[in-house]
C-alpha positions as CSV (number, residue, x, y, z in Angstrom):
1,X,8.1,12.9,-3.5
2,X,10.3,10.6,-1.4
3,X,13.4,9.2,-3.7
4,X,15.3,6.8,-1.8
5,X,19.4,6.3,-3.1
6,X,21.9,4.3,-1.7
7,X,25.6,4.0,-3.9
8,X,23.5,6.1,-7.0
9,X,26.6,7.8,-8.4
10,X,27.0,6.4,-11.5
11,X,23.4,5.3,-12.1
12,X,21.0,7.9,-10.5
13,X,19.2,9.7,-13.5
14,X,19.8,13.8,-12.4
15,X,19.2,14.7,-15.8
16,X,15.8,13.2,-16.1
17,X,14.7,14.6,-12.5
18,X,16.1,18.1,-13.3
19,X,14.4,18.0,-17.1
20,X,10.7,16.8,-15.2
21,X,11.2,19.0,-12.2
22,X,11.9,22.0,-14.7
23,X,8.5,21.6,-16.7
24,X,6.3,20.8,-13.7
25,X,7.2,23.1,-10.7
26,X,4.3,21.8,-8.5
27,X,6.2,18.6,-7.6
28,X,9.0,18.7,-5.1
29,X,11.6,16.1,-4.4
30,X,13.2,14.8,-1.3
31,X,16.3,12.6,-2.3
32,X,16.9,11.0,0.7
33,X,20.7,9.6,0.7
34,X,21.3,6.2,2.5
35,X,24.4,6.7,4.0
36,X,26.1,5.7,0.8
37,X,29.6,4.8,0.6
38,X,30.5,6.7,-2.6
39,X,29.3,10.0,-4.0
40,X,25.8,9.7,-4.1
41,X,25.2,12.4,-1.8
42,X,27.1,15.5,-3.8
43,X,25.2,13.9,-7.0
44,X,22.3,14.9,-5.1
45,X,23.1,18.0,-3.6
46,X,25.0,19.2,-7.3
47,X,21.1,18.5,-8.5
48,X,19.6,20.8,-5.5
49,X,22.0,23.5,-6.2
50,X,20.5,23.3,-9.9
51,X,17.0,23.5,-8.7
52,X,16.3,24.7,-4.9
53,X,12.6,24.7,-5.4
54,X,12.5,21.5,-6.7
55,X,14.9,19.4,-4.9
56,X,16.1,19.1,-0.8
57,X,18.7,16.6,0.3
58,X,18.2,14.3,3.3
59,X,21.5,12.9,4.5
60,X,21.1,9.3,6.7
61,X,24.3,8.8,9.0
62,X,24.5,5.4,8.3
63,X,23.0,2.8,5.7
64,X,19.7,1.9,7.3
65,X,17.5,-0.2,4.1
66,X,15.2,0.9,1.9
67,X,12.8,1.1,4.2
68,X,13.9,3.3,7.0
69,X,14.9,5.7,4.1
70,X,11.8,5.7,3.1
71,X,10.0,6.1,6.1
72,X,12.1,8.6,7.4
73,X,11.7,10.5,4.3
74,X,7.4,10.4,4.0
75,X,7.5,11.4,7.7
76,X,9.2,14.5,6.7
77,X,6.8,15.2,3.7
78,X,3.9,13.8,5.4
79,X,4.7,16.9,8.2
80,X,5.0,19.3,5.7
81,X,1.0,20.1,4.6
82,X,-1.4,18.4,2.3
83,X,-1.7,17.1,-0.4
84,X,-0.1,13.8,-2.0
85,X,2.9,11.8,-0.8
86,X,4.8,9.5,-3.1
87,X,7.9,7.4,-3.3
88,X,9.4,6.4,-6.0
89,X,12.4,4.1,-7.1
90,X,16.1,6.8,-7.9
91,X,16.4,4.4,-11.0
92,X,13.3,5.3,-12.3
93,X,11.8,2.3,-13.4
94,X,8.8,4.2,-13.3
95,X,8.7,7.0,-15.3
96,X,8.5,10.6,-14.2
97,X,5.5,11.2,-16.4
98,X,3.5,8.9,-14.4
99,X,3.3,11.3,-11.1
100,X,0.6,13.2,-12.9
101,X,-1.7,10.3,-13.8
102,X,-1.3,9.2,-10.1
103,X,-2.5,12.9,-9.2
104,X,-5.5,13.4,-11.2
105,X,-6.4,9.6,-10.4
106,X,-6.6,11.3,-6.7
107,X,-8.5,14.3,-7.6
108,X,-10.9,12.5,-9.0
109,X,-11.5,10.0,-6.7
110,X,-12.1,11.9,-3.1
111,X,-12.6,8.8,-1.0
112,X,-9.2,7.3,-1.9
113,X,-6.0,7.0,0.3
114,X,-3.4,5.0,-1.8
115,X,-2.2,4.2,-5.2
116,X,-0.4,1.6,-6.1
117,X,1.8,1.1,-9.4
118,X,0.9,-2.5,-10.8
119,X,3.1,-4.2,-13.4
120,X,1.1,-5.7,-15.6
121,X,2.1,-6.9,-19.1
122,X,-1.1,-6.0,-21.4
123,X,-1.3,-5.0,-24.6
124,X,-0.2,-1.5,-24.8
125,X,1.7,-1.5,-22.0
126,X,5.6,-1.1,-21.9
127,X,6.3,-3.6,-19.0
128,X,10.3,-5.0,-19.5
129,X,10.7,-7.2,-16.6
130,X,13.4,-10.4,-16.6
131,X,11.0,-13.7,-16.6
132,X,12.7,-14.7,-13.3
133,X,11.7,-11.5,-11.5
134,X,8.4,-11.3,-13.0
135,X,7.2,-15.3,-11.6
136,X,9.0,-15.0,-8.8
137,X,7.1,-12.1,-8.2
138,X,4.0,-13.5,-9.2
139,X,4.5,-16.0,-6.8
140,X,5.2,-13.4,-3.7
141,X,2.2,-11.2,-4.4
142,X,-0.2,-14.2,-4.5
143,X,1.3,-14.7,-0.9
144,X,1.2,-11.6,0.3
145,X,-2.3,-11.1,-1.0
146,X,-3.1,-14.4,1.0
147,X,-1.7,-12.7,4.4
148,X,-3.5,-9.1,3.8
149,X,-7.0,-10.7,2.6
150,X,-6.8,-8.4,-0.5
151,X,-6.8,-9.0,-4.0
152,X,-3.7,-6.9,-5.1
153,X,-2.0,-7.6,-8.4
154,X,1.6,-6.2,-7.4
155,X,2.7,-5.3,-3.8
156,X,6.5,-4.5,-4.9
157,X,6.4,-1.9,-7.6
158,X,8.7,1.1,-6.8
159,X,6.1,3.7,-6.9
160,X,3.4,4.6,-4.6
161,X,1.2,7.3,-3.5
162,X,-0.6,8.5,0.0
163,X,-2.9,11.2,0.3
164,X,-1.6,13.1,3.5
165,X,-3.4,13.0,6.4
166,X,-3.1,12.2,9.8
167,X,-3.9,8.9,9.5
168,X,-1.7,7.9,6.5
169,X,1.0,9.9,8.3
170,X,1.1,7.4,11.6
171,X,1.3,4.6,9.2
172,X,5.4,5.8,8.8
173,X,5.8,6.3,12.8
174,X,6.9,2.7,13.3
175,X,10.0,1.1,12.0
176,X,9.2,-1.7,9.7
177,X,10.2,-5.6,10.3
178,X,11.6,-6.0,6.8
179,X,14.0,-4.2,5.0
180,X,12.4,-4.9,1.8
181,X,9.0,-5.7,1.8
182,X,7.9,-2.7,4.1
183,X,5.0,-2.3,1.7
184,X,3.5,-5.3,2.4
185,X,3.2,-3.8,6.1
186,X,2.4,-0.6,5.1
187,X,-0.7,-2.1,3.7
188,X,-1.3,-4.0,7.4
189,X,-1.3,-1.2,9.1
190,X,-3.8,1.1,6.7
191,X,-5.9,-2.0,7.2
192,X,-5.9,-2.6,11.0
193,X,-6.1,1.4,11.4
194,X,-9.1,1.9,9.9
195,X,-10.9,-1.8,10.6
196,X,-13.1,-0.3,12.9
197,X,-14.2,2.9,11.0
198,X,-18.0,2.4,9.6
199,X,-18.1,0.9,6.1
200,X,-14.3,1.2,5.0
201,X,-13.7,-0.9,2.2
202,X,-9.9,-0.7,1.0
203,X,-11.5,-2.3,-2.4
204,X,-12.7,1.9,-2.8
205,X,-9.3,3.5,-0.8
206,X,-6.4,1.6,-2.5
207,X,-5.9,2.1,-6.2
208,X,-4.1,-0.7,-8.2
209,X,-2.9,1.7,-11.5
210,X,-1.8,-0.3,-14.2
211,X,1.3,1.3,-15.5
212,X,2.0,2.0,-18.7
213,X,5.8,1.8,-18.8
214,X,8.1,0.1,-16.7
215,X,11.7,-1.3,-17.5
216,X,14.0,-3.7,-15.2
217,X,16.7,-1.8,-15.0
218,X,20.5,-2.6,-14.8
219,X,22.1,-2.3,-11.3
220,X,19.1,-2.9,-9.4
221,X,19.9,-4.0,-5.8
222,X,17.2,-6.5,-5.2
223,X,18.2,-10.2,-6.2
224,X,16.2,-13.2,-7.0
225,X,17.3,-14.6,-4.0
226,X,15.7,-11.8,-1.9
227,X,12.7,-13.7,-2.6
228,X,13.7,-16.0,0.2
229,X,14.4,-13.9,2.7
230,X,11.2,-11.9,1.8
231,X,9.1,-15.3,2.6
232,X,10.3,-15.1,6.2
233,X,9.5,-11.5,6.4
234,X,6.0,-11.9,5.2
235,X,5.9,-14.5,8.1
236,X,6.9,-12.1,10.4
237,X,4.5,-9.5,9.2
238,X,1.4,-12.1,8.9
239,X,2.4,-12.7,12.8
240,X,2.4,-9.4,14.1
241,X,0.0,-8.1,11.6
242,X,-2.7,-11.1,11.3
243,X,-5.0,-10.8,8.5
244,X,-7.3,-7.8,8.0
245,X,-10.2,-10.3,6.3
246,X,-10.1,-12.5,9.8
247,X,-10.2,-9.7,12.0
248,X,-13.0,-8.5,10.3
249,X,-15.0,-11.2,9.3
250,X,-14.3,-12.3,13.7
């Protein structure tokens, strides 16, 4: 699992990591540091030390985004065998325990490619988002659901999961337009890869999972007013992208 940290010394949860990675050996870590400016990157290699089999260190030079972390750091898992893929927020919004539900959701489903984590505040759920984020939010994902021709609840949630194979894999070769909103084009490109294979349907290959926790936490680095800056991204994706429902209802 790809963990992407930038400036994380004084917030990134090792003990949490170390306690999950502890009671379920079959998940490996990649904490990819993004050429942060403080300590982040001993934090992360005191935590590898603790646990070798659990936990590897990739160093960026230089602060890159979000996204290039991320990418860089599925390309390397994504090379490694088979399996599942993931990345996940350092803060974890998301809980640890989730990985597993995403896992057997993918061993029980053999045609699917991706899971998503949705937000969504239903009864039983533990969803603590600020009102602000949450319709701002609201608003983005209707967009973005507008450009891709799907009907996804929640584009922006920290924690995803890609089966690996080959094709998934070339879906991290590129660098992304955005900084931020890399998912969104992560989702154009699985669609315009696979719009010409014989009855693909991303309604069966993409997985919204309803989370059942997920808390705003302090600290985090994306602002409301990133939600303006995303809308020109999203531009710039629907341009070079297009829509998946035009190209194949052409």
């Amino acid at each position: 699992m790809v963990v992407p940290c930038y400036n994380e010394e004084t917030r990134f949860p090792a003990a949490e990591f170390l306690a999950f990675s502890r009671k379920n050996s079959r998940y490996h870590f990649l904490l990819v540091n993004d050429g942060s400016t403080d300590k982040t990157s001993s934090v992360l290699k005191e935590l590898a030390r603790e646990n070798p089999d659990g936990f590897e260190v990739l160093d960026l030079e230089r602060n890159s985004g979000k996204a290039e972390a991320v990418r860089q750091g599925m390309l390397k898992v994504m090379n490694s065998g088979k399996g599942f893929a993931a990345f996940w927020d350092a803060d974890l919004a998301t809980p640890l325990d989730t990985l597993p539900l995403f896992v057997s959701t993918f061993e029980e489903r053999d045609g699917l490619d991706i899971m998503i984590g949705s937000r969504v505040k239903l009864m039983g759920r533990q969803i603590q988002r600020k009102p602000i984020r949450h319709y701002l939010g609201r608003i983005f994902a209707t967009l973005a659901s507008l450009t891709l021709g799907l009907g996804i609840y929640d584009t922006q949630c920290g924690a995803k999961m890609f089966r690996i194979n080959p094709k998934n894999r070339d879906l991290f070769n590129e660098h992304f337009l955005s900084r931020w909103i890399f998912d969104v084009e992560l989702f154009a490109r699985y669609l315009m890869s696979n719009r010409t294979v014989p009855g693909f349907d991303p309604e069966k290959s993409m997985y919204e999972y309803s989370l059942l926790s997920w808390n705003d936490v302090h600290g985090s680095k994306v602002k409301a007013a990133d939600f303006f800056y995303s809308l020109k991204d999203l531009i710039l994706i629907r341009s070079r992208y297009g829509s998946f429902r035009s190209r194949k209802d052409a």
